[in-house]
C-alpha positions in Angstrom: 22.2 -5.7 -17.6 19.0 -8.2 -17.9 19.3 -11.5 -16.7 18.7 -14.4 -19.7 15.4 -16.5 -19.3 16.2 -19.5 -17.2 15.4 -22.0 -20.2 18.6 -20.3 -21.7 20.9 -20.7 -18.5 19.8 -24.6 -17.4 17.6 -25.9 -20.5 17.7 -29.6 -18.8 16.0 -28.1 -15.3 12.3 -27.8 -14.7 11.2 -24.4 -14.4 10.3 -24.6 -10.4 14.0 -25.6 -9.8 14.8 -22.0 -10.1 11.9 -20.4 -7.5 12.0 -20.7 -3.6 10.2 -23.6 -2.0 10.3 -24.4 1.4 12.6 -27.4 2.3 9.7 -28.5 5.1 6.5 -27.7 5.9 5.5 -25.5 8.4 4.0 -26.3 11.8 1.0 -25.5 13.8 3.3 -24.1 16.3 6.0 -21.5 14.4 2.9 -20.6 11.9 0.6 -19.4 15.2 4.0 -18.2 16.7 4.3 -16.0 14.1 1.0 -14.7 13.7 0.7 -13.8 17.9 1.1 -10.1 16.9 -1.2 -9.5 14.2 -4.2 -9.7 16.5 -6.4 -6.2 15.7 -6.6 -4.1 18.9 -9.6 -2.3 20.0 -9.4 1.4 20.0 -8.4 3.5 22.9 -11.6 5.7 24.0 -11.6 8.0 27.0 -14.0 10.3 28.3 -14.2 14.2 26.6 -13.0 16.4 30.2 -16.3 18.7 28.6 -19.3 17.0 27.7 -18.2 13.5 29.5 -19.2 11.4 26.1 -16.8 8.8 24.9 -14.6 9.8 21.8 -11.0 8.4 20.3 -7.8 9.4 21.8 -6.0 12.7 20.3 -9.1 13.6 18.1 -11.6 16.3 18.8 -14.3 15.4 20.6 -17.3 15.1 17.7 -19.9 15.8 20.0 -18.6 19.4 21.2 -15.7 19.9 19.0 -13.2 20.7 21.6 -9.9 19.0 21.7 -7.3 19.9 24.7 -9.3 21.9 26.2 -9.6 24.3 23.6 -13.0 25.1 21.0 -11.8 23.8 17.2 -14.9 22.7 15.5 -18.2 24.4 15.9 -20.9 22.0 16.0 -23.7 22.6 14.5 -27.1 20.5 15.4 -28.5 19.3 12.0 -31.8 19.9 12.9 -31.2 23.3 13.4 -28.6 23.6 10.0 -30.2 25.8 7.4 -30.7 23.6 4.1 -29.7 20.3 6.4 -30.8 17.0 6.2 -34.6 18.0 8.1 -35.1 20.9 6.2 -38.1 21.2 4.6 
């Protein structure tokens, strides 16, 4: 069932009677209290165990292509890609 309009229900009360508004206003203190765990974090990066350059934690490395130990993306230099970027 849909609700009637609110001029229908209480024609004699303003139309912001009916929507939530905050009783008080809210301090420096609860707003920042509040907000202490919505600072962004820095992402984790560790060393790859096989070419020792820094890459994301539980990605494959994008320098070698190796993730756990094991080979699962081939790089490929683009200099040395046929119809790549330095291609003539």
């Amino acid at each position: 069932m849909v609700d009637p309009p609110l001029a229908v229900i209480a024609p004699s009360l303003p139309l912001h009677a009916a929507m939530a508004v905050p009783k008080k206003r809210t301090s420096k203190q609860r707003r920042n209290t509040r907000r202490a765990h919505d600072a962004v974090t820095p992402p984790t990066l560790i060393d790859c165990k096989r070419c020792h350059d820094v890459h994301r934690q539980h990605r494959v490395c994008p320098t070698c292509g190796t993730y756990a130990g094991r080979e699962i993306l081939e790089v490929v230099d683009p200099a040395e890609a046929v119809g790549g970027p330095l291609a003539p």
